[in-house]
C-alpha positions as CSV (number, residue, x, y, z in Angstrom):
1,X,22.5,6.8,-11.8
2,X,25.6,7.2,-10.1
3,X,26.6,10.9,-10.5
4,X,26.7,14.0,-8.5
5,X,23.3,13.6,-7.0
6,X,23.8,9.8,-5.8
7,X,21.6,10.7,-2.7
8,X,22.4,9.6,0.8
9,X,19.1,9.1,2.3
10,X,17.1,7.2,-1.0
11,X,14.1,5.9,-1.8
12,X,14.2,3.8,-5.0
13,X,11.7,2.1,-7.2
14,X,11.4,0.9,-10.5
15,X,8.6,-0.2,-13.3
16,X,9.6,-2.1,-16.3
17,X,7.0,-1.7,-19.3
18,X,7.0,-3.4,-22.8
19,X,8.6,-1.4,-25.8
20,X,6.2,-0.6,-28.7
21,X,8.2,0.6,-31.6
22,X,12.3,0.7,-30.5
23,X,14.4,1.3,-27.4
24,X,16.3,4.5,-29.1
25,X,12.7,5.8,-30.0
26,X,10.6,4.5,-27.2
27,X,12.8,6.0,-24.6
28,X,13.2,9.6,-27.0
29,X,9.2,9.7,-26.6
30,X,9.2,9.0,-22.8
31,X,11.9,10.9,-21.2
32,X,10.2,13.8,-22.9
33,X,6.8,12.7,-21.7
34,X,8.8,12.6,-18.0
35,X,9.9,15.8,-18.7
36,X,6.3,17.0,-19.1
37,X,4.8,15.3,-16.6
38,X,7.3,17.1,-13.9
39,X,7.0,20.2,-15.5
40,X,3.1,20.6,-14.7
41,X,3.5,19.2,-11.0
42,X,6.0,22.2,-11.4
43,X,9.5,20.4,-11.2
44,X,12.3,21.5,-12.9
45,X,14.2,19.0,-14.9
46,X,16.9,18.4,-16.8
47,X,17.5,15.4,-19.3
48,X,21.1,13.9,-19.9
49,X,21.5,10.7,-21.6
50,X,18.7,8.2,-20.5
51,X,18.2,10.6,-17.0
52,X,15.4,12.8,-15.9
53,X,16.8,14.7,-12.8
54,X,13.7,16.9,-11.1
55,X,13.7,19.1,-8.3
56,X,11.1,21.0,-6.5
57,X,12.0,24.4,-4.4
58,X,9.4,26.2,-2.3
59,X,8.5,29.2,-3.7
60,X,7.8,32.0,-1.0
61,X,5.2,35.0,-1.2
62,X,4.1,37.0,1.1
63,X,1.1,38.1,-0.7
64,X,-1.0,34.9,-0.6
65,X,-2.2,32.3,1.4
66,X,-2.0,30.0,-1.3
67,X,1.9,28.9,-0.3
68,X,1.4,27.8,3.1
69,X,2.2,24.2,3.2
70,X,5.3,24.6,0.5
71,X,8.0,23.9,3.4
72,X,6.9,21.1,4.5
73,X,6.9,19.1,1.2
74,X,8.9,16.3,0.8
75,X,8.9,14.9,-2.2
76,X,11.1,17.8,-3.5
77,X,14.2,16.0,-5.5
78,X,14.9,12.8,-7.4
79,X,16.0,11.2,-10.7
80,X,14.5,8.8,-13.2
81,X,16.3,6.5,-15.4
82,X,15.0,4.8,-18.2
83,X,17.3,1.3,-18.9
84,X,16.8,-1.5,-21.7
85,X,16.4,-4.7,-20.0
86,X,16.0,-6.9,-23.2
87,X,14.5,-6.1,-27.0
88,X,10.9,-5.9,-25.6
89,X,11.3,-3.9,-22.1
90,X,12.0,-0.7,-20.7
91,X,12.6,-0.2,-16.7
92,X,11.8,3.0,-15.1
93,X,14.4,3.1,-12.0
94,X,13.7,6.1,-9.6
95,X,15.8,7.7,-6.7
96,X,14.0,10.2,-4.5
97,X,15.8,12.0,-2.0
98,X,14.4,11.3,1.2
99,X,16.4,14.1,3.3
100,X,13.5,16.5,3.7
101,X,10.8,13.6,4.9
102,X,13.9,12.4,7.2
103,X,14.7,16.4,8.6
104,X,10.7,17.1,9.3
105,X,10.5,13.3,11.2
106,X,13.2,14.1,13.1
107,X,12.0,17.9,13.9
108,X,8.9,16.6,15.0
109,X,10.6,13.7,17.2
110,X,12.9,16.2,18.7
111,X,9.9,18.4,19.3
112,X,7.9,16.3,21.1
113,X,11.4,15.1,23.4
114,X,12.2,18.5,24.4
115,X,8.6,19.0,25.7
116,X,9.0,15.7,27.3
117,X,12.0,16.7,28.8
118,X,10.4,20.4,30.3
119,X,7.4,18.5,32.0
120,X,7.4,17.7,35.6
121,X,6.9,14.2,35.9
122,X,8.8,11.3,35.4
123,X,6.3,9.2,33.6
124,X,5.5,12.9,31.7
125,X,9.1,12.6,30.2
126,X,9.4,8.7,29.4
127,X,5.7,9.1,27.6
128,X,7.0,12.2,25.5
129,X,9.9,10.3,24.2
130,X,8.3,6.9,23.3
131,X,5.8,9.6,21.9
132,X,8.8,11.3,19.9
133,X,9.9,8.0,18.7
134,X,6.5,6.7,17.6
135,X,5.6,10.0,15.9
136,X,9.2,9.4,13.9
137,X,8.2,5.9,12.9
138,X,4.9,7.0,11.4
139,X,5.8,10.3,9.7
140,X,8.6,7.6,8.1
141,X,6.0,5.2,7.1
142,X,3.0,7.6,5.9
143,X,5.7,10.0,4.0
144,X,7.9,6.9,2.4
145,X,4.2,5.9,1.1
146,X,2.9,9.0,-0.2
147,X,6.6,9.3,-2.3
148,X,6.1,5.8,-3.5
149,X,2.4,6.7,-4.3
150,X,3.6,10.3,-6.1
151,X,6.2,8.6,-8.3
152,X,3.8,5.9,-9.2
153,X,1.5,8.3,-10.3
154,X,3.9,10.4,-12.3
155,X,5.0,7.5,-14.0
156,X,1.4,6.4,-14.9
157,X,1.1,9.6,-16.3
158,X,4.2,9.2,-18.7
159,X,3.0,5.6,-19.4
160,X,-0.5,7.3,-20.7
161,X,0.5,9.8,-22.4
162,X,3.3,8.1,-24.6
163,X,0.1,5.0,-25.2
């Protein structure tokens, strides 16, 4: 996985699962089940070798309400490799970017720090920045989860649908 989109800031994960038939035609049938997969949580993709690389970007309208929440989303970009470990497994090994979840953390932490820093009171500023800080921490934890739960899910998917 070591290429032009190596990410930074990564979450990685990976599933190993037994091979039915062979590697060659095992892996064949599930990258294009990954492939599929992304496609209807509307991810592009693009196969090379054994890699999926997806990507999500927010489409804007102005003409519905249904697009609201699609800047704020953050699992937007990642890759999945599939690797042979032995003659009877596969490993699904993930990288998700995790420079969106990181950017909206830190907006909100820097958020609530500049309002600490306009109110009046000492205690007022202290309590807004442990606020910040603690705010930071859990949009970390609840966002790292709901990636791990999302690429779980996808690869569930692929699992069933290859079965």
């Amino acid at each position: 996985m070591k290429d032009k989109d190596d990410f930074t800031l990564k979450l990685t994960q990976s599933k190993q699962i037994d091979i039915l038939k062979s590697y060659e035609i095992d892996s064949q049938r599930l990258l294009a089940a990954i492939q599929i997969v992304l496609q209807k949580r509307k991810f592009r993709t693009e196969e090379k070798n054994d890699t999926v690389r997806f990507n999500y970007s927010p489409r804007y309208t102005t003409h519905s309400g249904n697009n609201q929440m699609q800047g704020i989303k953050i699992f937007r970009q990642g890759v999945i490799e599939l690797n042979k470990i032995s003659n009877e497994k596969i490993e699904f090994k993930s990288q998700i970017n995790l420079g969106s979840l990181i950017f909206m953390a830190a907006l909100s932490c820097i958020f609530s720090c500049l309002i600490g820093l306009l109110s009046s009171t000492t205690n007022g500023k202290i309590g807004f920045i442990i606020f910040g800080l603690a705010l930071f921490g859990l949009i970390m934890a609840i966002g790292r989860n709901t990636i791990k739960d999302n690429i779980s899910s996808i690869i569930r998917d692929v699992v069933k649908n290859v079965a």
